[in-house]
C-alpha positions as CSV (number, residue, x, y, z in Angstrom):
1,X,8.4,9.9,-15.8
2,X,7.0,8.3,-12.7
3,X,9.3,6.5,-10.6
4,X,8.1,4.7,-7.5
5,X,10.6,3.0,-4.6
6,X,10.3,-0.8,-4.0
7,X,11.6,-2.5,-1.0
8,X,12.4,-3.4,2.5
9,X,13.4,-1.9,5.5
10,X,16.6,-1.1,3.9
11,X,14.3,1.2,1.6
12,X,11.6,2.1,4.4
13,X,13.8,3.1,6.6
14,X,13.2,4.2,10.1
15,X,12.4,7.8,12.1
16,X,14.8,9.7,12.2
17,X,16.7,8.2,8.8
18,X,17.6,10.1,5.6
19,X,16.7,6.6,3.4
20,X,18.2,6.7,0.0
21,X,15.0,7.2,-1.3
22,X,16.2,11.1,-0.1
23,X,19.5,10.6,-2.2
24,X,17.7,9.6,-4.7
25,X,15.0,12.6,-5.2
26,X,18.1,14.7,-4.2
27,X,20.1,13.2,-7.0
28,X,16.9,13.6,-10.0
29,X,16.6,17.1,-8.8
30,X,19.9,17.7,-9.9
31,X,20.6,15.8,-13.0
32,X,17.1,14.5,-14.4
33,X,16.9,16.1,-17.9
34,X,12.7,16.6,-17.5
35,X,9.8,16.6,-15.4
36,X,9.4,13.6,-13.0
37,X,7.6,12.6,-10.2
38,X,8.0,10.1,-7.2
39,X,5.0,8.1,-6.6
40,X,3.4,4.9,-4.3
41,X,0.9,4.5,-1.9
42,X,3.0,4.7,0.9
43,X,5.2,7.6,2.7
44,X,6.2,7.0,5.9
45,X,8.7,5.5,7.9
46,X,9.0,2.7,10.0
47,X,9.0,3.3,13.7
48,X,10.7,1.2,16.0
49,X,8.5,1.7,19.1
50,X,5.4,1.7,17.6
51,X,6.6,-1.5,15.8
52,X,4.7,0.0,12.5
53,X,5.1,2.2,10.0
54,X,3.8,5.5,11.4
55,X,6.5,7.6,11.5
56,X,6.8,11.1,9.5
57,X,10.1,11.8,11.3
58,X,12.5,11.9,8.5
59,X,16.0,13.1,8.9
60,X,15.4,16.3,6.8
61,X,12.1,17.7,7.8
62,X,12.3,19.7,4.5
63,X,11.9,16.9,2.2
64,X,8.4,16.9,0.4
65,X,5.6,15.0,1.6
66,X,5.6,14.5,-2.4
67,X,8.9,12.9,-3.3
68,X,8.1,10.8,0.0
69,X,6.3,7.9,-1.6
70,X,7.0,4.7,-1.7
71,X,5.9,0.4,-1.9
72,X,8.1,-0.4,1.1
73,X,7.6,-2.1,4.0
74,X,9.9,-3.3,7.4
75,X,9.7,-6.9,7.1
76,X,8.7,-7.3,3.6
77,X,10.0,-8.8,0.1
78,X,9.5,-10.5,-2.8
79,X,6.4,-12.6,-1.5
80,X,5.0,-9.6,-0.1
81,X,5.1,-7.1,-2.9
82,X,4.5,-9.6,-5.9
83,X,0.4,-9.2,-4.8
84,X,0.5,-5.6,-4.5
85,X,2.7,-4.6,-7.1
86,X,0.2,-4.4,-10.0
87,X,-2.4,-2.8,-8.1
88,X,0.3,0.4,-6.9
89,X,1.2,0.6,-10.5
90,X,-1.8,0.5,-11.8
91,X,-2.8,3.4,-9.0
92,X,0.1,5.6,-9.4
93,X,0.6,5.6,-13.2
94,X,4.1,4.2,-12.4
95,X,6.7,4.0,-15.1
96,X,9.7,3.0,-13.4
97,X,10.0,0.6,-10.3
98,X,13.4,0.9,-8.8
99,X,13.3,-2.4,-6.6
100,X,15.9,-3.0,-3.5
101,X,13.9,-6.7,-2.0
102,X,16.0,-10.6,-1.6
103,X,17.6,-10.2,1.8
104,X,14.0,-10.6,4.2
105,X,12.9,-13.1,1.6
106,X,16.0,-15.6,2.1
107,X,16.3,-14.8,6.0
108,X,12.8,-15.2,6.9
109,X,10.7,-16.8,4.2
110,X,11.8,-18.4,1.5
111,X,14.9,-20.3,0.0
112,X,16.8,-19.0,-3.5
113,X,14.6,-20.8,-6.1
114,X,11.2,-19.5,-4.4
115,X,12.4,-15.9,-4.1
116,X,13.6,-15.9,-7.9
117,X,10.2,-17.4,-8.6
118,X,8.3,-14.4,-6.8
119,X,10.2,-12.2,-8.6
120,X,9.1,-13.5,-11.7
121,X,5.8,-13.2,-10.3
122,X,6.3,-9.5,-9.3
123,X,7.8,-8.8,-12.5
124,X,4.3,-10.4,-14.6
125,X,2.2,-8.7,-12.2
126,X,3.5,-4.9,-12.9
127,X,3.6,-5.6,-16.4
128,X,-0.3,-6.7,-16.2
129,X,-0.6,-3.0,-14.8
130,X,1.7,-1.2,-17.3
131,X,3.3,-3.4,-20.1
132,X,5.5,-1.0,-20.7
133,X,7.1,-0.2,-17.1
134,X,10.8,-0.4,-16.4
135,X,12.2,-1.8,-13.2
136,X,15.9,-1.8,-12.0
137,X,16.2,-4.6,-9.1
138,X,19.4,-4.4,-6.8
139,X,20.6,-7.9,-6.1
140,X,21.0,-8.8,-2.4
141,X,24.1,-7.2,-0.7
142,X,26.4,-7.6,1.4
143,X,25.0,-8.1,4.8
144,X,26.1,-9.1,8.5
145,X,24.1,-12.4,8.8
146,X,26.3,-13.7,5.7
147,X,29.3,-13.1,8.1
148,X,28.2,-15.8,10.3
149,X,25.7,-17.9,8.5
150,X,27.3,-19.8,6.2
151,X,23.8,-21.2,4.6
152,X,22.7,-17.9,4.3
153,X,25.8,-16.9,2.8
154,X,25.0,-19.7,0.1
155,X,21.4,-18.7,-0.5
156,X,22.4,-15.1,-0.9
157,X,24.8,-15.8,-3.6
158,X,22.5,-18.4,-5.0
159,X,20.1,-15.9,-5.5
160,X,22.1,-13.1,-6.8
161,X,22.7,-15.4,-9.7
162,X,19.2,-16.9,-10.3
163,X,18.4,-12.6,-10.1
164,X,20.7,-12.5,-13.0
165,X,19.5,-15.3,-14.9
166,X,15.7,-14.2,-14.6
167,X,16.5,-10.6,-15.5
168,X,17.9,-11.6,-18.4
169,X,15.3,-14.3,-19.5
170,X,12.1,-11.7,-19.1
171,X,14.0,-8.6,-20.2
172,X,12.2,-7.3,-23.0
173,X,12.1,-4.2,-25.5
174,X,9.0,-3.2,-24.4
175,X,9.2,-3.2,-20.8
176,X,13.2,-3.6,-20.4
177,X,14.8,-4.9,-17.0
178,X,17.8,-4.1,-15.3
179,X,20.4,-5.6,-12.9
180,X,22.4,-3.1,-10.7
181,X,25.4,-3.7,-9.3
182,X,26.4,-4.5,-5.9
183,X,27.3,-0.7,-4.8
184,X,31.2,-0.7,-5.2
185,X,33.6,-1.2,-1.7
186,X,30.4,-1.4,0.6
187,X,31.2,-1.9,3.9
188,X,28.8,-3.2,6.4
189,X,31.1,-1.7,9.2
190,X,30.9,1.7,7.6
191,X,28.1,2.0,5.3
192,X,25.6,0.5,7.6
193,X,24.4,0.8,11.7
194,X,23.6,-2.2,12.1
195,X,25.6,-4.4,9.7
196,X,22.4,-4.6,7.6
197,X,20.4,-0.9,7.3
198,X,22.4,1.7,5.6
199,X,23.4,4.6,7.0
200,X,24.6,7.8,5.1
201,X,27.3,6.3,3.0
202,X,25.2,3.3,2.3
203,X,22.2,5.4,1.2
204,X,24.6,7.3,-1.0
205,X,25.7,3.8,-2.2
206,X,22.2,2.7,-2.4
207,X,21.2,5.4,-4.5
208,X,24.1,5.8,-6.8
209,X,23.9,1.7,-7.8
210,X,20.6,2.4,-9.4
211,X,21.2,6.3,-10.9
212,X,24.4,4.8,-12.7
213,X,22.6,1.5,-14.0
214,X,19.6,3.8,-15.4
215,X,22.3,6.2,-16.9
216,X,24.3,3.7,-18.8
217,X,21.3,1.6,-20.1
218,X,19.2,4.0,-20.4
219,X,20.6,7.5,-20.6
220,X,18.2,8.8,-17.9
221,X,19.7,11.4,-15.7
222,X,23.5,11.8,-15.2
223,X,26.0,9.2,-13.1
224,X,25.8,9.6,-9.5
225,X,28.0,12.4,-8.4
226,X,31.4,12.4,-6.7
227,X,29.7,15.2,-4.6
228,X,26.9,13.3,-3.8
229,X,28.5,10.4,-2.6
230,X,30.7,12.5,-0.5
231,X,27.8,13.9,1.4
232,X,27.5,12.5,5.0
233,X,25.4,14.5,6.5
C-alpha cells in the first residue's frame, strides 16, 4: 500500500515543524497490519526565509528521508494540484492519496463552486493515473480568517458541503472516496500557532481525522490512539 500526502502549507509545513505527515508515518508504524510505503515527488519543508520550499529541517531529525514524501506545497490547492496529481500518481505507483487542500483555494483563488469543480478535476485526473486509487479529502477547518471574515466564513461552509456532495456523487467501488471529519474540539487557539498552521495537537488532530476515517470505511490500520494524541512533543 502506497500512500502519498496531498496538500498545503498546513501539510508542507515549515523548518523546524513535526507536520502531521510525522504523526502519520508514526501512527502506520504502529498499527498498519502490512507493508506500506509513503511516496511523492516532494520531501521538504517550506522555509520561511528562503520563501521556498528548501528546507530539510524537520523537527525530528530521525525521521526517514523515506517516509518524508509528499505533493504539498505553501500556497497551493485545489487549482494547483488538479494538473499534477495524475502525473505524481502515475510516478509513484500511489494507492492512496490522503488530501488536506480548500482553505488557500477560497482565501486566495477561487470561490466555493470553482474549488468543488477542481476537485472534481483532481479526483478524474488521479483516476486517469490509477483507476483504482483511494483518496480521503479533509474538508476545510476551522481557521482564524473565518473569525473575522464573515464572506469567507460563508465560502468555507459553502464548500464543506459542495465537498460532501461531490464525494458522494464520484464515489465509486472501484476507486472509493472518503470524507473525514472535521478533527473533533479543534481549537485554533490551541491546536494551531498561528490560528491557521497546526501545531502539535493539531497535527495529532490532523492525523487522527484521516487514520480513523480509513479505519472505519476501510479497516486499514487501527483508530488513532489515545497515546498518540496525547503526545506533544
Amino acid at each position: 500500500m502506497r500512500f502519498m500526502f496531498v496538500g498545503d502549507s498546513m501539510t508542507i509545513g515549515r523548518a523546524g515543524d513535526y507536520t502531521w505527515r510525522y504523526r502519520m508515518w508514526q501512527h502506520l508504524n504502529r498499527s498498519f497490519g502490512g507493508p506500506y510505503k509513503i511516496v511523492g515527488p516532494r520531501s521538504e519543508l517550506y522555509d520561511v526565509t528562503a520563501d521556498a520550499a528548501v528546507s530539510t529541517d524537520y523537527a525530528d531529525p530521525d525521521f526517514p528521508a523515506h517516509a518524508r514524501r509528499h505533493l504539498a506545497g505553501w500556497g497551493e490547492g485545489w487549482l494547483h494540484m488538479a494538473p499534477l496529481i495524475a502525473d505524481a500518481v502515475r510516478k509513484a505507483r500511489a494507492d492512496v492519496l490522503l488530501v488536506s487542500l480548500g482553505l488557500i483555494d477560497l482565501g486566495f483563488y477561487t470561490n466555493s463552486v470553482q474549488t468543488a469543480q477542481n476537485v472534481r478535476a483532481f479526483v478524474d485526473a488521479a483516476r486517469t493515473a490509477n483507476p483504482h486509487i483511494r483518496a480521503v479529502l479533509l474538508p476545510v477547518i476551522p481557521n482564524v480568517r473565518a473569525l473575522t471574515d464573515a464572506p469567507f466564513a460563508v465560502e468555507c461552509a459553502r464548500f464543506n458541503e459542495l465537498l460532501a456532495k461531490t464525494v458522494a456523487d464520484v464515489d465509486s467501488d472501484t476507486a472509493p472516496l472518503l470524507l473525514a471529519s472535521t478533527p473533533e474540539a479543534y481549537d485554533i487557539d490551541t491546536d494551531t500557532y498561528d490560528g491557521t498552521h497546526p501545531g502539535p495537537s493539531g497535527e495529532h488532530k490532523l492525523a487522527g481525522a484521516f487514520a480513523d476515517a480509513m479505519h472505519q470505511a476501510w479497516g486499514l490500520g487501527d483508530r488513532y490512539e489515545a497515546r498518540d494524541r496525547a503526545t506533544r512533543r
